[in-house]
Steps between C-alpha positions, in 0.01 A plus 500: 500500500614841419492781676361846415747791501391860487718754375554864634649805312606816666662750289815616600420857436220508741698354762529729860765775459689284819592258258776485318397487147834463309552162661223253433708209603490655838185607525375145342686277794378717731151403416562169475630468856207700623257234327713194577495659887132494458454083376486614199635343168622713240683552244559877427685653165570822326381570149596837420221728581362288785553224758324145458389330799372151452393273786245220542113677488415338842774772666349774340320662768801459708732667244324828449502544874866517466515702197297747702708451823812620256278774333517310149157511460 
């Protein structure tokens, strides 16, 4: 059985003036440590323009709360 994975996009331009912008890489561990803290299970990349977040759709719920908790969303 497979399971479902939901994917989240956040725009790097529209991230919070506290983050640093020029460094995805950074910025992109950071918020995988704050989901993996969480139980979460992610993957998290950076395409450019934005960062892709994709976890399993059962942890949804649970991952926007930390995406607002780090002012992401």
């Amino acid at each position: 059985m497979t399971m479902a994975t939901t994917t989240i996009r956040i725009d790097i331009d529209r991230l919070p003036d506290h983050l640093d912008r020029s460094r995805p890489s950074v910025m992109i561990e950071a918020i995988e440590t704050a989901l993996r803290e969480g139980g979460i299970k992610t993957d998290c990349s950076d395409l450019f323009s934005h960062i892709k977040i994709d976890l399993p759709t059962a942890q949804l719920a649970a991952a926007i709360a930390v995406l607002v908790d780090l002012q992401l969303i």
